[in-house]
C-alpha positions as CSV (number, residue, x, y, z in Angstrom):
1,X,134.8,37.0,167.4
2,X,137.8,35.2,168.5
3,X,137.5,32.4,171.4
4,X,139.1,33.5,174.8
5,X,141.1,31.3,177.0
6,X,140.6,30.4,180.4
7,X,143.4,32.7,181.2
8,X,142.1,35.4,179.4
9,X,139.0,35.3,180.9
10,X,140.5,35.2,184.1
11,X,142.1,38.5,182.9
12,X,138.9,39.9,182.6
13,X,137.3,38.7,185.5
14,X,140.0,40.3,187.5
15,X,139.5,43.4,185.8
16,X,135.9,43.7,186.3
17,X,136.4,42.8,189.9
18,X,138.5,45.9,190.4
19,X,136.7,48.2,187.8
20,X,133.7,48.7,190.7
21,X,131.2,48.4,187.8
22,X,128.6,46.0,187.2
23,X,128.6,43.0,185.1
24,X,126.0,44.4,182.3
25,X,128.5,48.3,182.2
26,X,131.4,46.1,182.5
27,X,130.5,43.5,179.5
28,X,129.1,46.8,177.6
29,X,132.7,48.2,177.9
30,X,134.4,45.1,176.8
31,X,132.7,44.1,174.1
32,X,131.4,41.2,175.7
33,X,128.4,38.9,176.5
34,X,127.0,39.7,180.4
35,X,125.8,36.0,179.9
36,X,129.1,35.2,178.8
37,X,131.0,37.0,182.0
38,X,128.8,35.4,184.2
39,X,129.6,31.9,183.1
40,X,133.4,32.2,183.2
41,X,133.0,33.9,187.2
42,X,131.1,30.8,187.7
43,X,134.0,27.9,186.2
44,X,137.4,29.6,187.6
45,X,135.4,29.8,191.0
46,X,135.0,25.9,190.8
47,X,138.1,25.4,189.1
48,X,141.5,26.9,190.8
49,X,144.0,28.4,188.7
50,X,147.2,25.8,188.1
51,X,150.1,28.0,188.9
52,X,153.4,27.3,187.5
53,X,155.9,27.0,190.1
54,X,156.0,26.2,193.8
55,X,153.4,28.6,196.1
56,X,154.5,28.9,199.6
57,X,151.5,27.5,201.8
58,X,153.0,28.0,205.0
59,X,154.0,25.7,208.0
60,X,153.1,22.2,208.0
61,X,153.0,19.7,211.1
62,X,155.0,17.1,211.6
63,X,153.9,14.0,210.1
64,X,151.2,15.5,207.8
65,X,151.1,13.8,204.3
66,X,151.0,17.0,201.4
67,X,149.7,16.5,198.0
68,X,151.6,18.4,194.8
69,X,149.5,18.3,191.8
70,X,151.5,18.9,188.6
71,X,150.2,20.9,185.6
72,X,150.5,17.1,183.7
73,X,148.1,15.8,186.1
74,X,150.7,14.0,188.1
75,X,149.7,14.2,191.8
76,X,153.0,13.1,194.6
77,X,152.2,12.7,198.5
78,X,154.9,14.1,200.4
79,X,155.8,13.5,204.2
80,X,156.3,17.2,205.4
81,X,160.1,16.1,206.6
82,X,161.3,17.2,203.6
83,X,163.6,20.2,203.1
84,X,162.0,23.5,200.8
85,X,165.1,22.9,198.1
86,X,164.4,18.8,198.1
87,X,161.1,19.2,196.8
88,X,161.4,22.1,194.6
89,X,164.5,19.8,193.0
90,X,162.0,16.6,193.0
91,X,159.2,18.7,191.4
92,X,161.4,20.4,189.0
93,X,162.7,16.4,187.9
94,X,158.4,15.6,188.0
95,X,157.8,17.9,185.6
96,X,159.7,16.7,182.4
97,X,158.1,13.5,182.9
């Protein structure tokens, strides 16, 4: 049986969600461990996804401080001042870094 990533498990995950069916006729149907399901719903619930790209969050107030964290681990604080196309230019620079 070959490994699965975290992203294919997240795959998965998503499609037992919106199957309806429970984790043992679900697993039964994949091919899969119920054990095994189980544990991966368990580490992407503690771990969030790292999204490539920028994700609109909405409004911030003035004078807040915002954290990016990079997919390289590289986290930036950011005054909220800053103008949408600054910081998707500034993160776009980060990221070859």
């Amino acid at each position: 049986m070959a490994r699965r990533s975290e992203t294919q498990w997240r795959e998965i995950l998503d499609r037992q969600r919106e199957s309806g069916l429970t984790d043992k006729v679900f697993a039964q149907s994949e091919g899969i461990g119920v054990a095994s399901l189980r544990n991966w719903r368990q580490r992407v619930r503690r771990k969030p996804e790292i999204l490539s790209g920028l994700v609109e969050v909405g409004s911030v107030s003035s004078g807040t401080t915002v954290q990016v964290r990079l997919a390289n681990g590289l986290v930036v604080e950011i005054r909220s001042h800053w103008k949408n196309a600054d910081l998707a230019d500034l993160v776009s620079r980060l990221r070859i870094l």
